[in-house]
Structure formats: C-alpha cells, structure tokens
N, C-alpha and C positions, 0 to 999 in steps of 0.2 A: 627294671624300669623299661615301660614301651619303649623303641627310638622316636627320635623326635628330630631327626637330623633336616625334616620339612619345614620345621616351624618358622613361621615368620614372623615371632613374637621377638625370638632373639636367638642370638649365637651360644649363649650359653649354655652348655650340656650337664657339666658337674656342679653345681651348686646351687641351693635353693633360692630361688628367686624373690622368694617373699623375704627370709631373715639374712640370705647372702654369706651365712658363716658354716650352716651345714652341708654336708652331702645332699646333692636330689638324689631320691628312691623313687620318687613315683611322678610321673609324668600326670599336669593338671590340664582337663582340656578347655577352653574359657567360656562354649556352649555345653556344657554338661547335661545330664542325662539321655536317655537312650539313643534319640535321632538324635540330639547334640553332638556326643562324642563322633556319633558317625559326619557328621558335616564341618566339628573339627579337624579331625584325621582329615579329610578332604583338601582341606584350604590351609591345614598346618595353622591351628589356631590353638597351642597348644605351650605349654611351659615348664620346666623341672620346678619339684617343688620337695621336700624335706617331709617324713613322715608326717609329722609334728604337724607341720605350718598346711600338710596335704588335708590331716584330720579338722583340724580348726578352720580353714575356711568353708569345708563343706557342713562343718555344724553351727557357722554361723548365716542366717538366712541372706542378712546384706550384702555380707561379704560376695557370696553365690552368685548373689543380681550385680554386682556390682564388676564381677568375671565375664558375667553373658553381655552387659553391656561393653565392658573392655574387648570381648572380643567380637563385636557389634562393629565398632567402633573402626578396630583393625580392617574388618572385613573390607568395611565399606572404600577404608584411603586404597587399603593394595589392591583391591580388584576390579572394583567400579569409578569411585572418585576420581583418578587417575586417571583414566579410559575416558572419561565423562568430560571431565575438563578441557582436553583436546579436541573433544569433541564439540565442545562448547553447548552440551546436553545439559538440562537440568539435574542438581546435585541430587533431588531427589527423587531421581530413577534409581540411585544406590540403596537408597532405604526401602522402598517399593519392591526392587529384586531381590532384598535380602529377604524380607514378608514374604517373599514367593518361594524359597529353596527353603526357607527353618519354618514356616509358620507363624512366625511372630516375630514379633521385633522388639527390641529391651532397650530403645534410646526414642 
C-alpha cells in the first residue's frame, strides 16, 4: 500500500475506510485517474481502502464521481475556503482555482 501518512482525509492508516472491518491494502486517491492521482498525492487527498471495497467502487461509475467530488469538496475547506474566509474573498474563488489546477470541477 502507497504511504499516505499526507492525507488529509483522515488519520486512519490500517483499516478500510469504506467497510471499517478489514485491512487497507491499497491506498484510494478521491481524484483518480492519471492527472488525478497526481494532484491527489499533491494535496493528500487520499484514503486506505480494503481490496474488495478498492475494486468495487472503482467499478462502480457513481461511486467514482461521487470520490472526485468528495475530494472536490475536501480540497476546497483545507486549502482555499479557509484562506478565503479571512480574507473575506468570495467562496467561489475555491471553486474557480480548483478548475484551474485539475481541469474541471465535479461539484
């Protein structure tokens, strides 16, 4: 399993995150495919997940969109939204700079 000691999805290392009873084997990352993974690794947007529970949500298509927006979603509180707020900048400069680093945006 990749480390994932970045993540800021959660502190949890050894156990699947989806079903909570098994071992994680494989590190899921919540922007998946090619540039994904690389701009997950980036910003630690990433989760242990359990063989099983690894294979099933990437063969299920919702499930997929429903990780890119979760970690969409992530992106935006811990790196922008937070900054923004203080700033008293509009929320949707987070959204707008995330479309600029991934290409698209899933929320």
């Amino acid at each position: 399993m990749k480390d994932i000691v970045n993540s800021r999805v959660t502190d949890e290392r050894t156990l699947c995150l989806c079903c909570g009873w098994r071992f994680a084997q494989h590190t899921h990352h919540l922007i998946c495919g090619t540039s994904g993974r690389k701009f997950s690794d980036k910003y630690g947007l990433m989760i242990p997940l359990c063989a099983l529970c690894h294979n099933e949500l990437h063969e299920n298509g919702v499930a997929v969109t429903l990780s890119k927006m979760l970690g969409q979603a992530i992106w935006e509180k811990n790196y922008y939204k937070d900054l923004y707020y203080q700033m008293n900048r509009d929320e949707d400069e987070a959204r707008d700079r995330f479309r600029e680093l991934n290409t698209t945006s899933y929320l």
